[in-house]
PDB file of N, H, CA, C and O in Angstrom:
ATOM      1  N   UNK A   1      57.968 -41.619  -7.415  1.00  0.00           N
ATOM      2  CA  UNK A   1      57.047 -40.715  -6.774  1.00  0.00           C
ATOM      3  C   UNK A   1      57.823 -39.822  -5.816  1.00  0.00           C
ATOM      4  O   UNK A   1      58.231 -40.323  -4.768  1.00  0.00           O
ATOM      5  N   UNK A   2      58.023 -38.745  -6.045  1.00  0.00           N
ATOM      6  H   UNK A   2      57.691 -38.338  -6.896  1.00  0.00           H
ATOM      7  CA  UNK A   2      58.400 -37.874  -5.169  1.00  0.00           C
ATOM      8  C   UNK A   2      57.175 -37.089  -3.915  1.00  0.00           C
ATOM      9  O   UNK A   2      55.992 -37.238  -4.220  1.00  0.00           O
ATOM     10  N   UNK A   3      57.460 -36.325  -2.626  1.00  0.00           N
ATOM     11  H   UNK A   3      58.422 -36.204  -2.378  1.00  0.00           H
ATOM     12  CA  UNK A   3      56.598 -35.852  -1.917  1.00  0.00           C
ATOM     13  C   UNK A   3      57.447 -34.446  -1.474  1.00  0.00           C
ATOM     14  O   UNK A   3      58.542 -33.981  -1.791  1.00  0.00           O
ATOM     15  N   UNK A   4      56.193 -33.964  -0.438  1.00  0.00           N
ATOM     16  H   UNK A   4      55.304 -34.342  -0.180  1.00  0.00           H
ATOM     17  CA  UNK A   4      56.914 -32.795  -0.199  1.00  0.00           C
ATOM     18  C   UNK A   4      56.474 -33.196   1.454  1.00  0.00           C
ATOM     19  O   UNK A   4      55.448 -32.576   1.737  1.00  0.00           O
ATOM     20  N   UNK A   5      56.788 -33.747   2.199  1.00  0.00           N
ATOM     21  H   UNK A   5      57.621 -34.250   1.970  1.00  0.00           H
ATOM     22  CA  UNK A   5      56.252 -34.375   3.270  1.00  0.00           C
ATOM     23  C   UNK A   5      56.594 -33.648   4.391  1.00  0.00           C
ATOM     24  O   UNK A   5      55.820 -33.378   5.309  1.00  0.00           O
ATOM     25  N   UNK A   6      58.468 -33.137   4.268  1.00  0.00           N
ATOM     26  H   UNK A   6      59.096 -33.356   3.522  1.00  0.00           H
ATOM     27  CA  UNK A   6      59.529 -32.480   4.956  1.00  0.00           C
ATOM     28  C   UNK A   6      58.783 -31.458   5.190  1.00  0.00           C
ATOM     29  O   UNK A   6      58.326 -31.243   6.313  1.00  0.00           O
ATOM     30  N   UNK A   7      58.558 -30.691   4.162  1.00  0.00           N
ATOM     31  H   UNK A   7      58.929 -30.865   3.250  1.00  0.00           H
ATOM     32  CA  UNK A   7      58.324 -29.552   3.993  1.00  0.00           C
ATOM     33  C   UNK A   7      57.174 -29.269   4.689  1.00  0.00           C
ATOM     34  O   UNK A   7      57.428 -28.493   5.611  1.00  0.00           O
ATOM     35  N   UNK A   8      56.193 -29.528   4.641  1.00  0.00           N
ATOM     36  H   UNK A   8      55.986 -30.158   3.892  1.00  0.00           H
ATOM     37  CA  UNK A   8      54.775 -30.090   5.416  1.00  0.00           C
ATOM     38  C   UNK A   8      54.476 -30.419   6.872  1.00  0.00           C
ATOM     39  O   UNK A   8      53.374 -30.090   7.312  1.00  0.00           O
ATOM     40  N   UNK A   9      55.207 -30.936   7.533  1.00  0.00           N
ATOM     41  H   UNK A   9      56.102 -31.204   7.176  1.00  0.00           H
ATOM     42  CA  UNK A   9      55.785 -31.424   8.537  1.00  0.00           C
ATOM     43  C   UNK A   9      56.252 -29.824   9.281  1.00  0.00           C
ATOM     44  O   UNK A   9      55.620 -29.322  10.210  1.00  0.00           O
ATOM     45  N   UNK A  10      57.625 -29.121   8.560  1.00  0.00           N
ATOM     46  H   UNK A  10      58.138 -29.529   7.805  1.00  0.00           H
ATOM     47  CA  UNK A  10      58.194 -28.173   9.214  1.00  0.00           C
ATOM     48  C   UNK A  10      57.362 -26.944   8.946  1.00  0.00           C
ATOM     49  O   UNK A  10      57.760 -25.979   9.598  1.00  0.00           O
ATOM     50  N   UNK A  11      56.522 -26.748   8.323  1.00  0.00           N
ATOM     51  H   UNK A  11      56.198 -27.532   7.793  1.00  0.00           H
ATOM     52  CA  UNK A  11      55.438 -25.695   8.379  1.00  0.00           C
ATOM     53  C   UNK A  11      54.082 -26.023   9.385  1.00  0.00           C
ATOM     54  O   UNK A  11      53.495 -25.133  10.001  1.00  0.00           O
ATOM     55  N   UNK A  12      53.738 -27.335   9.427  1.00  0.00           N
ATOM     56  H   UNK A  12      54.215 -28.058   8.927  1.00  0.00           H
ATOM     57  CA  UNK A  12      52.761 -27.596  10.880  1.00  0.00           C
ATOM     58  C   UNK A  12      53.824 -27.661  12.386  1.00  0.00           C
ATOM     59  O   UNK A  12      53.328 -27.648  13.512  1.00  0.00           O
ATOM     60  N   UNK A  13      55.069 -27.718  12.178  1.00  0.00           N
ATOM     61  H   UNK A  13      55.472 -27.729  11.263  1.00  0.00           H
ATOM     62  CA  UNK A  13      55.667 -27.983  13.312  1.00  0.00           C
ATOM     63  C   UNK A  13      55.612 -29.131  13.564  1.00  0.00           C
ATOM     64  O   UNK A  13      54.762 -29.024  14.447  1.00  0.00           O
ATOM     65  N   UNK A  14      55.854 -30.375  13.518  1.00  0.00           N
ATOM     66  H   UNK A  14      56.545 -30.462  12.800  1.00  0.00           H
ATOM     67  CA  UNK A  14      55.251 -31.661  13.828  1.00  0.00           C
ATOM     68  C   UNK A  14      56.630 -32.269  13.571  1.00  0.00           C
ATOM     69  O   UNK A  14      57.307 -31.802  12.654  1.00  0.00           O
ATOM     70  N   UNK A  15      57.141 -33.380  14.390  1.00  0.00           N
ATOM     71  H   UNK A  15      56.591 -33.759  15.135  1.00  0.00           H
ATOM     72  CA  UNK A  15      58.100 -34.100  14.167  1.00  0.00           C
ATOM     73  C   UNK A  15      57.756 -35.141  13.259  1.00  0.00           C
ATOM     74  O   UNK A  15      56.621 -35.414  12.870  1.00  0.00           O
ATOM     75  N   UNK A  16      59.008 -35.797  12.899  1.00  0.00           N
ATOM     76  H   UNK A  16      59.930 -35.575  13.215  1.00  0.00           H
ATOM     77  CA  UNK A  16      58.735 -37.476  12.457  1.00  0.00           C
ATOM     78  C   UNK A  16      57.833 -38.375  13.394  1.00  0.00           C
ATOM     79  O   UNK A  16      56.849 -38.891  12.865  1.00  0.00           O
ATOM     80  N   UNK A  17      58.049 -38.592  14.610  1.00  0.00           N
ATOM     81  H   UNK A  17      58.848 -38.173  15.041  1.00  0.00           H
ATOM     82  CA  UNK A  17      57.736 -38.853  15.760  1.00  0.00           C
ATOM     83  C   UNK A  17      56.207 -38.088  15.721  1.00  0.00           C
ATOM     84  O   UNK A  17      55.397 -38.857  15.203  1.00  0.00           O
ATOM     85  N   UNK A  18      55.740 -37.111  16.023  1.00  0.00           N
ATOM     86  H   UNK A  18      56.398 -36.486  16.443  1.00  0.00           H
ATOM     87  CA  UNK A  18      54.390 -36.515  16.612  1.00  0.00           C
ATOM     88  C   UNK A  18      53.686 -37.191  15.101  1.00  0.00           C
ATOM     89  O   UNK A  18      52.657 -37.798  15.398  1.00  0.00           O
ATOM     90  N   UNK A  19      53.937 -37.236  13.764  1.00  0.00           N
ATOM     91  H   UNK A  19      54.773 -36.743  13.523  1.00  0.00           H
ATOM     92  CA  UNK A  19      53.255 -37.417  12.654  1.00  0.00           C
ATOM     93  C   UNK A  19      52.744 -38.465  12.357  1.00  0.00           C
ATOM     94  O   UNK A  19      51.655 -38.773  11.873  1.00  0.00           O
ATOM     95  N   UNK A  20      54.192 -39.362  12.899  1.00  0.00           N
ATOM     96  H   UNK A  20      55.076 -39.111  13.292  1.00  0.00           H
ATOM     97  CA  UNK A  20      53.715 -41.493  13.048  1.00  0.00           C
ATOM     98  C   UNK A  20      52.687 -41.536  13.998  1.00  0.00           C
ATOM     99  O   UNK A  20      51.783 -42.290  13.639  1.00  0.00           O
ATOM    100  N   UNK A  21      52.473 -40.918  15.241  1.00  0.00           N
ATOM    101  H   UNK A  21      53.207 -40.305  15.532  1.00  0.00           H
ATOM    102  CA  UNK A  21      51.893 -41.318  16.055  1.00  0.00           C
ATOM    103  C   UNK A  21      50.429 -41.002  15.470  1.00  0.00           C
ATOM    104  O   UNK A  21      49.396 -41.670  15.423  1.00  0.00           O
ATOM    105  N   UNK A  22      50.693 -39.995  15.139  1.00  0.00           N
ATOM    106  H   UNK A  22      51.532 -39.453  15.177  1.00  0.00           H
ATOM    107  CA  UNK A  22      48.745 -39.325  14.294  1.00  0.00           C
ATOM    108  C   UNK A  22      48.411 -40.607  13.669  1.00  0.00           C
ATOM    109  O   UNK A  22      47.643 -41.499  14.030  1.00  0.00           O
ATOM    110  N   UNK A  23      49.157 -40.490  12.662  1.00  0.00           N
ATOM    111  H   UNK A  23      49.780 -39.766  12.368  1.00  0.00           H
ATOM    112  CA  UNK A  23      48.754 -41.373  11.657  1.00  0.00           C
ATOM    113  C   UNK A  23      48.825 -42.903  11.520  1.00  0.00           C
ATOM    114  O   UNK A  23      48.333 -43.588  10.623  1.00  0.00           O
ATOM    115  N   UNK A  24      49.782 -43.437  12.958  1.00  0.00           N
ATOM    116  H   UNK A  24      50.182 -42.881  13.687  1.00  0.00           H
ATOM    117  CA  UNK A  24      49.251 -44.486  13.330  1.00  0.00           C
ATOM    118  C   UNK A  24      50.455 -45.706  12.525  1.00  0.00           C
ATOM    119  O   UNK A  24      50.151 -46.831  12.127  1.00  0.00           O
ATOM    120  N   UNK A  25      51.702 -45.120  12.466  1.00  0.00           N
ATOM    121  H   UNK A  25      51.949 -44.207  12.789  1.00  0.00           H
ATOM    122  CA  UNK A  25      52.804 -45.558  11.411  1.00  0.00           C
ATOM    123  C   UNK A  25      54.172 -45.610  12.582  1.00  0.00           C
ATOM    124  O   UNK A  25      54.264 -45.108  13.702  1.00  0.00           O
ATOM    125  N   UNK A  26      54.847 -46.187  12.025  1.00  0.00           N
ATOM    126  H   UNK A  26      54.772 -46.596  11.116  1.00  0.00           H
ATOM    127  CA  UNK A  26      56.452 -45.503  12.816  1.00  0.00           C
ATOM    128  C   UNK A  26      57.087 -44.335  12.384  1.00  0.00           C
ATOM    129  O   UNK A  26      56.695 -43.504  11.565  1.00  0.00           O
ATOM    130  N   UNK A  27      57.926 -44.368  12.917  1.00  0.00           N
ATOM    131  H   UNK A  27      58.244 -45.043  13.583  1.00  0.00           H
ATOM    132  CA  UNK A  27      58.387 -42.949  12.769  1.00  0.00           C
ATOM    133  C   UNK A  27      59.523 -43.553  11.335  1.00  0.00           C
ATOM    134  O   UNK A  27      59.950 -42.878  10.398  1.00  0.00           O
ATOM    135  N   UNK A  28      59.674 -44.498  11.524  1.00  0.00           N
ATOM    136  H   UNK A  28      59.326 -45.046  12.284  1.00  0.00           H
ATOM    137  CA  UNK A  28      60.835 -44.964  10.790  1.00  0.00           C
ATOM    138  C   UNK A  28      60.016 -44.963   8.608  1.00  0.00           C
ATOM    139  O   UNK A  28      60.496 -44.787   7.488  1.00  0.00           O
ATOM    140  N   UNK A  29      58.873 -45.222   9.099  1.00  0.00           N
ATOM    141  H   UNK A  29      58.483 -45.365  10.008  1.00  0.00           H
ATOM    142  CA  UNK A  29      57.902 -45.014   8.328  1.00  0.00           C
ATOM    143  C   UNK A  29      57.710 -43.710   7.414  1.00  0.00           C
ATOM    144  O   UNK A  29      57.400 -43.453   6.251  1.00  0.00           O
ATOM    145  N   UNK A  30      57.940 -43.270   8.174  1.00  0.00           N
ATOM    146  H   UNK A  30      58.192 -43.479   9.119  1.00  0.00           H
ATOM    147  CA  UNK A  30      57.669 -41.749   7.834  1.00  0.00           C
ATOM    148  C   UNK A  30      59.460 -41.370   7.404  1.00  0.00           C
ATOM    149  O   UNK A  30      59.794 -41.382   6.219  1.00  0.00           O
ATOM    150  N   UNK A  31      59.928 -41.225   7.913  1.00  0.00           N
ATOM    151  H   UNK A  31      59.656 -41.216   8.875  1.00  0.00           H
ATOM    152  CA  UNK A  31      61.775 -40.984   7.412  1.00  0.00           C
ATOM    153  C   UNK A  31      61.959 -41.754   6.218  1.00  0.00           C
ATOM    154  O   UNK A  31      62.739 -41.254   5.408  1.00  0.00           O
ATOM    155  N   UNK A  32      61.321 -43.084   5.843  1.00  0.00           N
ATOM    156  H   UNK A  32      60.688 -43.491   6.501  1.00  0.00           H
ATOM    157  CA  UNK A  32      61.648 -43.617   4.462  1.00  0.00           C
ATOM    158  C   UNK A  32      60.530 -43.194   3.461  1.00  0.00           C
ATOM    159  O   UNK A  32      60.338 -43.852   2.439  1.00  0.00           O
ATOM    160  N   UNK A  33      59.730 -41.988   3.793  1.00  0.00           N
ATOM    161  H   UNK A  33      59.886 -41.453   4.624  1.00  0.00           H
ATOM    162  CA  UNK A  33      59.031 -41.726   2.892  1.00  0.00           C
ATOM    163  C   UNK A  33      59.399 -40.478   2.215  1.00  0.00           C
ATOM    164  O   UNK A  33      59.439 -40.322   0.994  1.00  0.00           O
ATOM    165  N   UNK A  34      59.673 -39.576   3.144  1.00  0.00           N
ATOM    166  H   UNK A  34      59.640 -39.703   4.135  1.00  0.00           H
ATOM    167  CA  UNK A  34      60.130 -38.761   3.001  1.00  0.00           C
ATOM    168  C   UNK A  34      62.003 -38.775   2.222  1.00  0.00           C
ATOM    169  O   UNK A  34      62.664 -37.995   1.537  1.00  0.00           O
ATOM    170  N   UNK A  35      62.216 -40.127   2.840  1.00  0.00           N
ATOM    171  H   UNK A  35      61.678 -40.761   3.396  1.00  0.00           H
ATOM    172  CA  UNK A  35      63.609 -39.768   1.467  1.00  0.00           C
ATOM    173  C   UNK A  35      63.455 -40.923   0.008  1.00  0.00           C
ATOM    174  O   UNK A  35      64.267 -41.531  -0.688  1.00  0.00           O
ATOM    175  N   UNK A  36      62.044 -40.807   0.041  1.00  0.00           N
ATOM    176  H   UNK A  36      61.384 -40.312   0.606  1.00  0.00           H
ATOM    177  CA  UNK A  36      61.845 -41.603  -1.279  1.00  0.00           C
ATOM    178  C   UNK A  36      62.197 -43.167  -1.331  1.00  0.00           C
ATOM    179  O   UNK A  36      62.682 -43.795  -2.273  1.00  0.00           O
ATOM    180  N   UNK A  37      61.898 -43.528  -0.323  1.00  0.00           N
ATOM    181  H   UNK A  37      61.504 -43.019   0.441  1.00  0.00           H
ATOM    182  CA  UNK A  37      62.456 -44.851   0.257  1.00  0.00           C
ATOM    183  C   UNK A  37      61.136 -46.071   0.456  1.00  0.00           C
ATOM    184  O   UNK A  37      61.216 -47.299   0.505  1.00  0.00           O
ATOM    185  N   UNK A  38      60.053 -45.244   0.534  1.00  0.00           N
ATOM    186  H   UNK A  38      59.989 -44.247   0.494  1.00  0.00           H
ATOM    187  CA  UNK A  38      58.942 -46.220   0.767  1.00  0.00           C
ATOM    188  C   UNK A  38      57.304 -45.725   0.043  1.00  0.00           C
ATOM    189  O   UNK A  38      56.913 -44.760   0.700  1.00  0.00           O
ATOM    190  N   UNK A  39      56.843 -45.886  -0.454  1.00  0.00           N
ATOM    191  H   UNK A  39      57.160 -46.670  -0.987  1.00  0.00           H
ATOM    192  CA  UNK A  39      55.780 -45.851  -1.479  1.00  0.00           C
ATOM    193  C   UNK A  39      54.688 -45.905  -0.597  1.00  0.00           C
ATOM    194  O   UNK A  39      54.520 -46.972  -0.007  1.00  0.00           O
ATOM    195  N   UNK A  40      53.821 -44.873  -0.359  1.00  0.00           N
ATOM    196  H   UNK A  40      53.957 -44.006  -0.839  1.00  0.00           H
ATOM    197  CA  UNK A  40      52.446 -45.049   0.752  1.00  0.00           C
ATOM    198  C   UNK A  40      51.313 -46.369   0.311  1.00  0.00           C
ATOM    199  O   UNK A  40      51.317 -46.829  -0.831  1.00  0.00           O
ATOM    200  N   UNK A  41      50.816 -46.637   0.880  1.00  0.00           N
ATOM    201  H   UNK A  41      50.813 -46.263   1.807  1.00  0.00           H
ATOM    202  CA  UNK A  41      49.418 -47.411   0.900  1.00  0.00           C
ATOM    203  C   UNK A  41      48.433 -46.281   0.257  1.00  0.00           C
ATOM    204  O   UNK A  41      48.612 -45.071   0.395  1.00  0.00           O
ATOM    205  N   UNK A  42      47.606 -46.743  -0.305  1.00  0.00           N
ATOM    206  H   UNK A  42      47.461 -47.726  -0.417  1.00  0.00           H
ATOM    207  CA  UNK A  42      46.689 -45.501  -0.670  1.00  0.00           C
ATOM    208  C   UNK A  42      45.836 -45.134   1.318  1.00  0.00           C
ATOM    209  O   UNK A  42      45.651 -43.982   1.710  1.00  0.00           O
ATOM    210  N   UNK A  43      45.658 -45.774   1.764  1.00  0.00           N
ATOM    211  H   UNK A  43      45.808 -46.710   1.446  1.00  0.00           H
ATOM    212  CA  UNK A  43      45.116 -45.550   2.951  1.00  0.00           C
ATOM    213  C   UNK A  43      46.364 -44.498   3.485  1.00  0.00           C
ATOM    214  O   UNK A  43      46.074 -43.330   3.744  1.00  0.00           O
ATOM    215  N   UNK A  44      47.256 -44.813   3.578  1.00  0.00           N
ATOM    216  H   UNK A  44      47.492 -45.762   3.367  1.00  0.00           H
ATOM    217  CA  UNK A  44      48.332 -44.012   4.533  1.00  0.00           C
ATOM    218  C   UNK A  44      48.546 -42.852   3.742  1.00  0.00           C
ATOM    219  O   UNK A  44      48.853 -41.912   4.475  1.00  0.00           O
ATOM    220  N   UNK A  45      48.500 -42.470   2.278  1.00  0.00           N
ATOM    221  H   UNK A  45      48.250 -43.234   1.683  1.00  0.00           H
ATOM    222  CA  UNK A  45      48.505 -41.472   1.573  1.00  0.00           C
ATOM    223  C   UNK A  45      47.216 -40.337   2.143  1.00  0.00           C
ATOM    224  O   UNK A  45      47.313 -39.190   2.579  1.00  0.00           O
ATOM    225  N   UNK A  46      45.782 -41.392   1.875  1.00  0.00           N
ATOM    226  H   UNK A  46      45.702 -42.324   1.521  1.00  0.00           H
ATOM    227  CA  UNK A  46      44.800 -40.265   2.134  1.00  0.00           C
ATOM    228  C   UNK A  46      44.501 -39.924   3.676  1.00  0.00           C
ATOM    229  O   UNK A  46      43.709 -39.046   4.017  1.00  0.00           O
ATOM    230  N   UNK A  47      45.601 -41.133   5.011  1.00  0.00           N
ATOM    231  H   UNK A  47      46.244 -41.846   4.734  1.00  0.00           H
ATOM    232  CA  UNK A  47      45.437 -40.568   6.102  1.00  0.00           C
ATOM    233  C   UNK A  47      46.528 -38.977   6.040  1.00  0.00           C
ATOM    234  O   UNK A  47      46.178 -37.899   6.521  1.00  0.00           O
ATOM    235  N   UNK A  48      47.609 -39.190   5.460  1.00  0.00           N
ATOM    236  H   UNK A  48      47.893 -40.066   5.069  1.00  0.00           H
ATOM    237  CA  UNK A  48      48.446 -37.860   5.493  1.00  0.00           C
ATOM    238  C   UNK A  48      47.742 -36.452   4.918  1.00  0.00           C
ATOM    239  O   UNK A  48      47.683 -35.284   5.301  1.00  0.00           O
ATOM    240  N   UNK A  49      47.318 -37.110   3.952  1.00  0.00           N
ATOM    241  H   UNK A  49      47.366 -38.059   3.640  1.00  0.00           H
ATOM    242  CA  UNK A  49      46.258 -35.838   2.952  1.00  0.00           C
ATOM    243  C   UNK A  49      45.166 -34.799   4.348  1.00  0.00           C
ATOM    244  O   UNK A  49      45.075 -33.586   4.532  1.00  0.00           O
ATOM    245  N   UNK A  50      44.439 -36.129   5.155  1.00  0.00           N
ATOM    246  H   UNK A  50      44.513 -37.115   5.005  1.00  0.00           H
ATOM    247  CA  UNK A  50      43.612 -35.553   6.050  1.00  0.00           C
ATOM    248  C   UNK A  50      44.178 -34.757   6.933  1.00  0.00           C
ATOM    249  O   UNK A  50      43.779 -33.594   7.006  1.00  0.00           O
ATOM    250  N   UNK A  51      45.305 -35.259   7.846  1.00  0.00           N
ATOM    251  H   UNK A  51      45.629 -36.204   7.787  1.00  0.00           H
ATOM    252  CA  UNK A  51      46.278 -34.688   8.630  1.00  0.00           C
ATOM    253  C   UNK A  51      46.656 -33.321   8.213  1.00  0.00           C
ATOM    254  O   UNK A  51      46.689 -32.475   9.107  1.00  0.00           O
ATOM    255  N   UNK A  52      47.001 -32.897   6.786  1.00  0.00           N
ATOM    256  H   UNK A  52      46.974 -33.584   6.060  1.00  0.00           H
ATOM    257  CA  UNK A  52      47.266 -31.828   6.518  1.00  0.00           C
ATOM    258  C   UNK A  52      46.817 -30.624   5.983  1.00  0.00           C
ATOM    259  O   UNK A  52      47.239 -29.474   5.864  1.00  0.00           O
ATOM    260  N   UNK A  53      45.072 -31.749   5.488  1.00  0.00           N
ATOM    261  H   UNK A  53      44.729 -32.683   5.585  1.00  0.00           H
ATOM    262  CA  UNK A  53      44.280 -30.890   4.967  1.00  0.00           C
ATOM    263  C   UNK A  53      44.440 -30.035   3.788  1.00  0.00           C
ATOM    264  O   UNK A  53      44.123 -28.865   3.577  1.00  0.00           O
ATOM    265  N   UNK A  54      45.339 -31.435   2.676  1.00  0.00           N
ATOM    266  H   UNK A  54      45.597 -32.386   2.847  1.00  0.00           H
ATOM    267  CA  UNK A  54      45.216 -30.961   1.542  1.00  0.00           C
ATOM    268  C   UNK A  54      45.160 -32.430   0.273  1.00  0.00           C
ATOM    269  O   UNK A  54      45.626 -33.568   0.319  1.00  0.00           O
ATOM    270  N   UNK A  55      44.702 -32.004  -0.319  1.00  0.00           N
ATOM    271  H   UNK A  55      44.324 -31.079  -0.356  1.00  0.00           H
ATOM    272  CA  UNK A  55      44.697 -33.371  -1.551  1.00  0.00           C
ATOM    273  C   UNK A  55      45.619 -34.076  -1.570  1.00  0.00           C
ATOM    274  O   UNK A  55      46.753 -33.609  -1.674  1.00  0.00           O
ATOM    275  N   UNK A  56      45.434 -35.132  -1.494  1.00  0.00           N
ATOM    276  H   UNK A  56      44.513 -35.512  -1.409  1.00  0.00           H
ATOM    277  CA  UNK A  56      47.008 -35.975  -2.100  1.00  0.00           C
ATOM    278  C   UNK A  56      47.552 -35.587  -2.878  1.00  0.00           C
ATOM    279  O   UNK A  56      48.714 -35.361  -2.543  1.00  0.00           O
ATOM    280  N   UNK A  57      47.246 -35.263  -4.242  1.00  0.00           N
ATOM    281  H   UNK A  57      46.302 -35.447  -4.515  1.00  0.00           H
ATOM    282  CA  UNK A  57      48.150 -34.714  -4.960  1.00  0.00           C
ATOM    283  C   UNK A  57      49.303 -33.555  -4.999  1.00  0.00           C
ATOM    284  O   UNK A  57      50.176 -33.492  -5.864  1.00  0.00           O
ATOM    285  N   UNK A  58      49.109 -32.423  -3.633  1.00  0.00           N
ATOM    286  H   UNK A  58      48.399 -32.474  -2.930  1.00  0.00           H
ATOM    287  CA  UNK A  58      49.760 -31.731  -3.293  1.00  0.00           C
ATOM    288  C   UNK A  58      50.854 -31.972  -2.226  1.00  0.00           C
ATOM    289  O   UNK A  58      51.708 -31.206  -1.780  1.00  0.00           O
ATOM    290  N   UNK A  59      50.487 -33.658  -1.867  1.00  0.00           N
ATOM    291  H   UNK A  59      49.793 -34.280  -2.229  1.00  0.00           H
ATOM    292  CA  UNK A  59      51.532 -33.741  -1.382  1.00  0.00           C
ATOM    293  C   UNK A  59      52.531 -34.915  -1.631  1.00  0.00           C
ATOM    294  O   UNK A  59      53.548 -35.094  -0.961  1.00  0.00           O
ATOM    295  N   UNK A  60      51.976 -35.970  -3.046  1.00  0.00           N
ATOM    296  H   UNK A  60      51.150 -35.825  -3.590  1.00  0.00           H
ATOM    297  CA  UNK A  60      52.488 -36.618  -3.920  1.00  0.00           C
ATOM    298  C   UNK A  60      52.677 -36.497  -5.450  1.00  0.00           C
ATOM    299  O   UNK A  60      51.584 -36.427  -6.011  1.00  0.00           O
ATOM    300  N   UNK A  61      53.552 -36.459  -6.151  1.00  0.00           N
ATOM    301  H   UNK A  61      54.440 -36.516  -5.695  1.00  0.00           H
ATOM    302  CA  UNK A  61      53.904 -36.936  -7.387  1.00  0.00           C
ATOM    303  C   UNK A  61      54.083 -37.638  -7.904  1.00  0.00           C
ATOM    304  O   UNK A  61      54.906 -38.333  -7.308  1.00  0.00           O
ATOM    305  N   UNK A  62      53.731 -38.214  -9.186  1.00  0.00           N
ATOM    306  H   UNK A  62      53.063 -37.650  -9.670  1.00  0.00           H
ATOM    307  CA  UNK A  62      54.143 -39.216 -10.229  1.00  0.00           C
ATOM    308  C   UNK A  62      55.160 -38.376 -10.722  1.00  0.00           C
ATOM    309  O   UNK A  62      55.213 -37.204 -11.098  1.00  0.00           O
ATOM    310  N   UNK A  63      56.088 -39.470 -10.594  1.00  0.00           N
ATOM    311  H   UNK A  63      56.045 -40.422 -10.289  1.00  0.00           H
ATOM    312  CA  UNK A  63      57.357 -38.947 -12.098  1.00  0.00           C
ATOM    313  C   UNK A  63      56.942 -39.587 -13.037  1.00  0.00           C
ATOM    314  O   UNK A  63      56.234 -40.593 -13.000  1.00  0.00           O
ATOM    315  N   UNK A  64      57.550 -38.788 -14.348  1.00  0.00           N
ATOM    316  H   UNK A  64      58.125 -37.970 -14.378  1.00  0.00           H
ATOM    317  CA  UNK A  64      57.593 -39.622 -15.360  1.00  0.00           C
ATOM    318  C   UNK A  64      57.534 -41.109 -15.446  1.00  0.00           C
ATOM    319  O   UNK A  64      56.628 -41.678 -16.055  1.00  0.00           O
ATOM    320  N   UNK A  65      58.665 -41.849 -14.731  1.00  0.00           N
ATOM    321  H   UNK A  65      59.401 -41.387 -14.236  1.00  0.00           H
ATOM    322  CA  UNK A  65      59.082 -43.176 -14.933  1.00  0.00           C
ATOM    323  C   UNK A  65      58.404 -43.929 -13.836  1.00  0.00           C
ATOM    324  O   UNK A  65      58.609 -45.118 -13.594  1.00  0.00           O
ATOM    325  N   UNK A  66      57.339 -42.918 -13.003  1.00  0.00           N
ATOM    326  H   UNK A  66      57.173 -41.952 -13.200  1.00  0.00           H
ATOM    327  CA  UNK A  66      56.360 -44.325 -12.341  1.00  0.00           C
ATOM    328  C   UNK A  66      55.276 -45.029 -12.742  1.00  0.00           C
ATOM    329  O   UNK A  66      54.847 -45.950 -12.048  1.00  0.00           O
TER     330      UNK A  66
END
């Protein structure tokens, strides 16, 4: 599963840090997601979705091989 989380993040302005705290995660949380390191909860997926105010799907992918 790839994301575009980085990207998302530096267009709201929001740190690693300001994003965990929203959403109620660590920050460390958020850095292994963003480098493809940790797989969301569906809860922590559709809290990010809300945060950004867009579908999950725009801000997750299935690859092929998931």
């Amino acid at each position: 599963m790839t994301n575009n989380l980085k990207v998302l993040r530096a267009i709201a302005n929001v740190s690693q840090e300001e994003l965990a705290k929203k959403i109620e995660v660590s920050r460390q949380t958020i850095n292994a997601m963003e480098k493809g390191k940790y797989v969301p909860s569906t809860v922590l997926a559709l809290k990010l979705a809300r945060f950004f105010d867009k579908p999950v799907q725009e801000i997750f992918t299935l690859e092929e091989t998931d």
